[in-house]
C-alpha positions in Angstrom: -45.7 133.5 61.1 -47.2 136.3 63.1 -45.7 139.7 64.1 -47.0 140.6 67.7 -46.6 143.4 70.3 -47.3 143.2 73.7 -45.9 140.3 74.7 -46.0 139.6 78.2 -42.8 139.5 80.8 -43.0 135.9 81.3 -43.4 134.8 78.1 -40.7 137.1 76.2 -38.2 136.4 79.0 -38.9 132.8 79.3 -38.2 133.1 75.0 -35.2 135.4 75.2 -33.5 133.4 78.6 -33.2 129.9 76.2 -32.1 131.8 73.1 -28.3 131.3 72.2 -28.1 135.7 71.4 -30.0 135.8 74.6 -28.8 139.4 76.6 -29.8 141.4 79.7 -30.3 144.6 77.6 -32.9 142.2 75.4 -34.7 142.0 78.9 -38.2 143.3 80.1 -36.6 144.2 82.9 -34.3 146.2 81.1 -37.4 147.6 79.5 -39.2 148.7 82.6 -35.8 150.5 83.6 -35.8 152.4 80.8 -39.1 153.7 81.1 -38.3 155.2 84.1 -36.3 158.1 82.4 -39.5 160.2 81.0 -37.1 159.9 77.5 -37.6 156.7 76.6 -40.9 154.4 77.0 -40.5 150.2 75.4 -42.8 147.6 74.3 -41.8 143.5 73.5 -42.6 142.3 69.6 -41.8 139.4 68.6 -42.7 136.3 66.0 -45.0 133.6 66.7 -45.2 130.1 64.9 -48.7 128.6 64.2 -48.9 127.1 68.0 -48.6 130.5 69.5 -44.7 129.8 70.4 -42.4 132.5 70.1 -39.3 132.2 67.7 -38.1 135.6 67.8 -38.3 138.4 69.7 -37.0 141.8 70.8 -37.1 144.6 72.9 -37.9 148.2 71.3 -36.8 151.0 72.9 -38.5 154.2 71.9 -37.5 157.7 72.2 -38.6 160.9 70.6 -35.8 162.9 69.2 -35.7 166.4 69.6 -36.4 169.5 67.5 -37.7 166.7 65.0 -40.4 165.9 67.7 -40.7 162.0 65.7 -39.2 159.4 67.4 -36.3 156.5 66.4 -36.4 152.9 67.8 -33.6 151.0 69.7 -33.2 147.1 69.7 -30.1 147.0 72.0 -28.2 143.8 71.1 -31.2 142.7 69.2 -33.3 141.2 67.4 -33.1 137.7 69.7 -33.6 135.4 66.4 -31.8 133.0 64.2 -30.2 135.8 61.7 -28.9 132.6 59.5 -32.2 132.1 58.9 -33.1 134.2 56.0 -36.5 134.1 56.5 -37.2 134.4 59.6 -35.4 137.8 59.8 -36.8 138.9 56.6 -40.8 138.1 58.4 -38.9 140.1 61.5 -37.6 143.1 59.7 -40.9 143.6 57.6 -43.1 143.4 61.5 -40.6 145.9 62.6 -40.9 148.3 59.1 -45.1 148.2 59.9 -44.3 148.7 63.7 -42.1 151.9 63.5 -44.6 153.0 60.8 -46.8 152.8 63.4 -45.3 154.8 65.7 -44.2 157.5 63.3 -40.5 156.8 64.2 -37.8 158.1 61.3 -36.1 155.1 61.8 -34.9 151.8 64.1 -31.4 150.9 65.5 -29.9 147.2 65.9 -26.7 146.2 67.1 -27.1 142.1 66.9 -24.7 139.9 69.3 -22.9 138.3 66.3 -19.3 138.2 65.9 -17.6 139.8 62.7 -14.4 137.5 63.1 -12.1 135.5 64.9 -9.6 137.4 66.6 -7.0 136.4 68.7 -6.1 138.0 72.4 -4.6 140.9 70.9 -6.6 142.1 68.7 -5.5 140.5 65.6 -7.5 138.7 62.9 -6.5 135.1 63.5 -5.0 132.7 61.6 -7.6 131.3 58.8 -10.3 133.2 60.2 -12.9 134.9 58.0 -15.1 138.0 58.6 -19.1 137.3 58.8 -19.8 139.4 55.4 -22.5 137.0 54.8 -24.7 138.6 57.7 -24.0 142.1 56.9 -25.0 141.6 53.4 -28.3 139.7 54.4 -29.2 142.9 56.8 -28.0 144.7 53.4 -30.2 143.2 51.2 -33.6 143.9 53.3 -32.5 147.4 53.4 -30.7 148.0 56.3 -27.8 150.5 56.7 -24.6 149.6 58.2 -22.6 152.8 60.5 -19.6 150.9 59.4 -16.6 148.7 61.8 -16.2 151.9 64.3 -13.0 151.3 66.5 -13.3 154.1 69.0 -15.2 153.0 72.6 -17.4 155.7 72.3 -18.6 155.4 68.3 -21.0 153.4 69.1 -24.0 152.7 71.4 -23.1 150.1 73.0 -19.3 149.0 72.4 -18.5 146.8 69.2 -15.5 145.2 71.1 -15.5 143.3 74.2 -13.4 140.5 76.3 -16.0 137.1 76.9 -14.8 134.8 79.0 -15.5 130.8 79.1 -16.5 130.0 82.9 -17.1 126.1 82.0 -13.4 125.2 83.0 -12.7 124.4 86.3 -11.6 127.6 88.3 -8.0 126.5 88.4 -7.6 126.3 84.6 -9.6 129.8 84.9 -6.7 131.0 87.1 -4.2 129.3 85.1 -5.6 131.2 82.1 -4.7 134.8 83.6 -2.2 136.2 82.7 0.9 136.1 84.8 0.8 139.9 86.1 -2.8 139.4 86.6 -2.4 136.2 88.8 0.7 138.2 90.6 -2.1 141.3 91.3 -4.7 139.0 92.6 -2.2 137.5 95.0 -1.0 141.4 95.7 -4.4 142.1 96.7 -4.7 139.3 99.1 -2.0 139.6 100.8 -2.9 143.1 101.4 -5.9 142.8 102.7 -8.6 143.4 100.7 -11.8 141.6 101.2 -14.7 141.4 98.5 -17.9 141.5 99.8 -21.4 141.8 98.2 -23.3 145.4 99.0 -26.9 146.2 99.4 -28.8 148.9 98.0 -27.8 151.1 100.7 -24.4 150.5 99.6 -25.1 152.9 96.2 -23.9 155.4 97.9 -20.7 154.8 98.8 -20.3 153.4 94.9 -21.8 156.4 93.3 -19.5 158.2 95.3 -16.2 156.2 94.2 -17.7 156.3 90.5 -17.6 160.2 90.5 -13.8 159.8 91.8 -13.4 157.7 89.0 -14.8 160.0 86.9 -12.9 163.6 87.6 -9.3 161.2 87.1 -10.4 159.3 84.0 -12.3 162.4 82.4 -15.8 160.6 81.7 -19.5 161.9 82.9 -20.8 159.8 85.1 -25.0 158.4 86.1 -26.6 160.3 89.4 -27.3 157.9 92.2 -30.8 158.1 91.3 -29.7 155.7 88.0 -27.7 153.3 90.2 -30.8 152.6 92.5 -33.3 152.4 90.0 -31.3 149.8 87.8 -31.0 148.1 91.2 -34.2 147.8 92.3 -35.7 147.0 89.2 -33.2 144.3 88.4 -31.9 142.9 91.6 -35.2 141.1 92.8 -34.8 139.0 89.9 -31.5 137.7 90.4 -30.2 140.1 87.4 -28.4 142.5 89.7 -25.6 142.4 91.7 -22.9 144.8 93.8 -19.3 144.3 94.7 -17.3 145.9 97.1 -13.6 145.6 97.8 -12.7 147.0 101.1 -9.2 147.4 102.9 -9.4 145.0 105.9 -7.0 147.8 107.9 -6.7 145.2 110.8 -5.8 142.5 108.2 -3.6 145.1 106.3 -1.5 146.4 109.6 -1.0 142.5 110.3 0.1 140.9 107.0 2.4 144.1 106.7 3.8 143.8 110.2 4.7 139.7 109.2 6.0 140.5 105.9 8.2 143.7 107.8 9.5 140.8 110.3 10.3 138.1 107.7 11.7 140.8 105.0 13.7 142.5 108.3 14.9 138.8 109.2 16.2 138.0 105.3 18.4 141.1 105.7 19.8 139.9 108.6 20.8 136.5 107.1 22.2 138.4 103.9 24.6 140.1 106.3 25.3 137.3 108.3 26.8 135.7 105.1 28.4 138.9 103.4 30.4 138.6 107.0 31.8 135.3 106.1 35.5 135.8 105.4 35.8 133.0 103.2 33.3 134.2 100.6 35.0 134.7 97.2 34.1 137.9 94.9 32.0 136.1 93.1 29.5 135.1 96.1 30.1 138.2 97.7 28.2 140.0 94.7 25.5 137.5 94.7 24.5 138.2 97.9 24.8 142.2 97.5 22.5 141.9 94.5 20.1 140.1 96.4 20.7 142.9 99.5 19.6 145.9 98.0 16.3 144.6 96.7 15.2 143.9 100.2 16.8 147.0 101.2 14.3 149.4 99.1 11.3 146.6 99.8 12.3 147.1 103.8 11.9 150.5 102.6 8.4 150.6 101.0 7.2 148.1 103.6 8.1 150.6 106.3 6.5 153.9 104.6 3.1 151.5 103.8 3.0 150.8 107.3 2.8 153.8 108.4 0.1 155.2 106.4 -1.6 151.7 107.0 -1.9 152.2 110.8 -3.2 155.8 110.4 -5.8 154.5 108.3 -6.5 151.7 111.2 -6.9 155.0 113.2 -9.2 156.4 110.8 -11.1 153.6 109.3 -10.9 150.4 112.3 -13.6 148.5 110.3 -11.9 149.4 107.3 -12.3 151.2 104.0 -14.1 150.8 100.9 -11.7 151.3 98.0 -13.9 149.8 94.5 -17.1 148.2 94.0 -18.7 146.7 90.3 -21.8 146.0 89.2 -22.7 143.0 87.5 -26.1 142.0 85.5 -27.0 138.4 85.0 -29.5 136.7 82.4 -30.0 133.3 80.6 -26.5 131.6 80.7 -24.4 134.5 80.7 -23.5 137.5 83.0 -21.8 141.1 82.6 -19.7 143.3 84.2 -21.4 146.5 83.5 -19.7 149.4 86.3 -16.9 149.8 87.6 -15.3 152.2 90.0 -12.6 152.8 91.6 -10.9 155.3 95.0 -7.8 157.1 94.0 -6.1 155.7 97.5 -4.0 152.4 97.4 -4.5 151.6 94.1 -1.4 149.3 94.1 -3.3 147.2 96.5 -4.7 145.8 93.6 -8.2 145.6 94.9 -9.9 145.6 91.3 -8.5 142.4 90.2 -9.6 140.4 93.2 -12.9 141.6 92.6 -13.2 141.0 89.2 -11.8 137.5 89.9 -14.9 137.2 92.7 -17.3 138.2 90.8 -16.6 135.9 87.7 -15.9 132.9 89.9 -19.3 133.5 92.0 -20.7 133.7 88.6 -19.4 130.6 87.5 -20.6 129.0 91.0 -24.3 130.1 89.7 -24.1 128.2 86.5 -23.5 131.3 83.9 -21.4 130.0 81.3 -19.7 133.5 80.2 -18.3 136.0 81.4 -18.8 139.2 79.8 -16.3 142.0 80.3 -18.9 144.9 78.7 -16.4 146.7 76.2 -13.0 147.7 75.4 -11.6 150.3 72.4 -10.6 148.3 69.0 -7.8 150.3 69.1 -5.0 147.7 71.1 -1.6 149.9 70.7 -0.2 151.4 73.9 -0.8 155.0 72.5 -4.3 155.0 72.7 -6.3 156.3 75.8 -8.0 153.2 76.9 -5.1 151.0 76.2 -5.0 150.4 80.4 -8.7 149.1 80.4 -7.9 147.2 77.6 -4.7 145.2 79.3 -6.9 145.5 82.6 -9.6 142.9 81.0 -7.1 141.3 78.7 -5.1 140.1 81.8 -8.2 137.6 82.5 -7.5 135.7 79.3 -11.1 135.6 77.9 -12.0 136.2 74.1 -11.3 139.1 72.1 -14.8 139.5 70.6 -15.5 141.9 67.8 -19.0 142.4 67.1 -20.6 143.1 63.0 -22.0 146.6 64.4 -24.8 149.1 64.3 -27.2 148.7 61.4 -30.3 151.4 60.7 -33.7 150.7 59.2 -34.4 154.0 57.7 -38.9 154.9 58.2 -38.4 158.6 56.3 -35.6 159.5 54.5 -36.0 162.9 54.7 -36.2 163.1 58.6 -32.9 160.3 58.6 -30.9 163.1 56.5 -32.1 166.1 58.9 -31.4 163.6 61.9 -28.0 162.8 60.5 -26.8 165.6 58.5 -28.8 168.6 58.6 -28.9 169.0 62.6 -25.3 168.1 63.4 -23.9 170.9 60.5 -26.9 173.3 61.9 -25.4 172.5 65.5 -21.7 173.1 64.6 -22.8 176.1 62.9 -24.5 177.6 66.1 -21.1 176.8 68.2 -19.0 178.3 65.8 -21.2 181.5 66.1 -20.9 181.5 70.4 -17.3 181.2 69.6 -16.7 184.4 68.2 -19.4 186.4 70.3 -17.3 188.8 72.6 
C-alpha cells in the first residue's frame, strides 16, 4: 500500500461517492470551500493498492492555530476507509503521522461516521444492543485520543447525535412513519397556504436575512451572506447544493381561510339548529354544547387570522417568504445542513412542509438517506434544544449516535499548551478585565 497526496477531484470523489462512510464534508468540493476563508487551506491523501486504485482516502483540513503559530489537521467525518480493517487504518494512520509531520501540525482531528450503538427513537440504548468499543479501542491502540461521548450540541465539531432517515420506502410508508403531530402540521401548513419552492442564488438574501431573525430569538451567531454564497456557488454546480423556500401564498391563504370561515360558520348554524329541537333530552343537549364551543373559539381564531391575512395580501400580493433550508447532496445520501426561520406565522407550520419537500425530492433523486445534521444527546424536556430535537424526531428517522472525536497527538508539548496551557492563560486574562474599574 501507498500513502499519496494530491489526489485529484475526480479521482478522490469518484473513490469517496462509492464508499459506504462516503460524506459531503469528505468532499473536494467541500475542500475548495474551505479554502476560501484565508484560515484554513486542504489537500486529498489517501491509500493506493498496487494498481493505482484508491482504497481509502480523506480530506485534510489545515489551519494554523494561533499564538502557537503551528497548525492542527481536520478530517471532518473522516477517514473514508474500512475501519474494521485493522490494517488498512493502521497503513492510514502511520501516512497521516508522516503527513502532519510534514506540515509541522501539533496534531490531527477525526470524527469517523460510525455508530457507537443502537438507540431507539428516544434516545435510549435499545434492547440487546451493544456499544462499538471495539473501534474505539482499535483507534486506541494506534495512539489515538478519544475527547470522550460529549452530549451537549455544541461539544463537538460537528454533532455526535443526529436523526437519519431511510428514503427507500415508498413515500406513503415515509408519511406513515411521521409522527402523528408531524403528519397533523404538514397538513396545517397546506391548508394554509404555504408553498415550497426551490431558490436561486439571488435568493441568499432573503435566507441570510431570516437566519439572523433566527438567530437574535434562538441566541446563536450566525454565517455573513458572504458564507451562504460561497458554499453555494462552489457546491451547487455540482448537484451538491440546494435552497428551499416556504412562502405564504397570501392569495391561497385569504381563500382557504375564507372556505374554512364559511363551512366552520355553517357547522354552527347546524349545532343551533339542533340545540332548538324541543325534544332533545339533557343528555343530547350537552353533546351538542360540547361540540358548540369548540367551533365557537375556532370561529374565533379563524376570524382574527383573517384579518391579519388580508392585510398581508395588502402588503405582500405575491406573497411572503417565511423559512428556507439548505440541503447538501453526495454519493447516496443528502443533509439538511441550515435552517431558518421568520418570527411571523409560525403556526402556519411552514417548516415541516419543507422539510417533508425536501426529503421527498431527495428521495425522487435516488439518495437513500436522509440526514437531519444534529441534535443535543440530551432528550428530556428541560434541556434547551429539546424543541429541535422533537422537531426532527417527529419525522421518524434513526436516532444515530456517533463513537466521537478522536486526536492524533504530532507534539506533546504544543497539544498540552493548545489544550491546557492557553485555555487557563485565557481565563486568567478575563478574570483580570473583570475586575478592572
Amino acid at each position: 500500500m501507498k500513502f499519496v497526496t494530491n489526489i485529484d477531484a475526480k479521482k478522490f470523489n469518484d473513490f469517496v461517492s462509492t464508499h459506504p462512510k462516503n460524506h459531503f464534508l469528505q468532499t473536494y468540493e467541500w475542500g475548495v470551500f474551505k479554502s476560501k476563508s484565508p484560515e484554513w487551506s486542504f489537500e486529498t491523501v489517501g491509500l493506493e493498492n498496487d494498481q493505482g486504485e484508491l482504497v481509502a482516502a480523506a480530506l485534510v483540513l489545515i489551519r494554523f492555530l494561533p499564538i502557537i503559530k503551528r497548525p492542527f489537521l481536520y478530517i471532518p467525518r473522516g477517514f473514508v476507509l474500512d475501519f474494521n480493517n485493522e490494517q488498512q487504518l493502521k497503513d492510514f494512520t502511520e501516512g497521516m503521522k508522516n503527513f502532519a509531520k510534514s506540515k509541522k501540525a501539533i496534531f490531527f482531528k477525526i470524527d469517523p461516521d460510525l455508530k457507537y450503538v443502537n438507540r431507539t427513537i428516544d434516545g435510549e440504548i435499545a434492547e440487546g444492543a451493544f456499544p462499538n468499543e471495539s473501534l474505539i479501542q482499535s483507534l486506541l491502540n494506534l495512539n489515538y485520543k478519544h475527547l470522550g461521548f460529549t452530549q451537549d450540541f455544541d461539544s463537538s465539531i460537528q454533532p455526535r447525535y443526529t436523526f437519519r432517515l431511510d428514503l427507500k420506502p415508498e413515500e406513503k410508508n415515509l408519511l406513515q412513519g411521521c409522527h402523528t403531530k408531524t403528519r397533523y402540521n404538514l397538513k396545517v401548513a397546506q391548508k394554509k397556504g404555504i408553498e415550497i419552492v426551490e431558490g436561486s442564488r439571488e435568493d441568499l438574501t432573503k435566507f441570510e436575512e431570516i437566519m439572523r431573525i433566527t438567530g437574535e430569538r434562538d441566541g446563536f451567531l450566525t454565517r455573513p451572506l458572504s458564507y451562504f454564497e460561497e458554499m453555494y456557488d462552489t457546491l451547487a454546480p455540482h448537484g451538491m447544493c440546494k435552497l428551499y423556500l416556504a412562502k405564504l401564498n397570501t392569495e391561497q391563504a385569504l381563500n382557504n381561510l375564507t372556505e374554512e370561515l364559511n363551512q366552520t360558520t355553517s357547522t354552527i348554524e347546524q349545532l343551533n339548529t339542533q340545540l332548538q329541537n324541543a325534544e332533545l333530552n339533557e343528555k343530547k343537549r350537552q353533546k351538542l354544547i360540547n361540540k358548540l364551543e369548540p367551533e365557537k373559539n375556532k370561529l374565533q381564531n379563524i376570524t382574527q387570522q383573517l384579518k391579519e391575512v388580508e392585510q398581508l395580501y395588502k402588503e405582500h400580493p405575491t406573497g411572503i417568504t417565511m423559512s428556507g433550508i439548505i440541503t447538501t447532496y453526495f454519493g447516496n445520501k443528502a443533509w439538511y445542513l441550515y435552517g431558518a426561520s421568520d418570527n411571523v406565522y409560525r403556526e402556519f407550520m411552514p417548516n415541516y412542509l419543507i422539510q417533508w419537500k425536501a426529503l421527498t425530492d431527495a428521495k425522487q433523486a435516488g439518495y437513500e438517506i436522509y440526514d437531519f445534521f444534529g441534535i443535543s444527546g440530551k432528550t428530556d424536556e428541560s434541556d434547551p434544544l429539546y424543541g429541535l430535537y422533537r422537531f426532527k424526531k417527529g419525522f421518524g428517522g434513526e436516532f444515530t449516535e456517533f463513537i466521537g472525536e478522536f486526536d492524533y497527538v504530532i507534539d506533546p508539548i504544543g497539544y498540552f499548551a493548545w489544550t491546557k496551557l492557553l485555555p487557563q492563560f485565557k481565563k486568567f486574562k478575563k478574570r483580570l478585565r473583570n475586575k478592572r474599574h
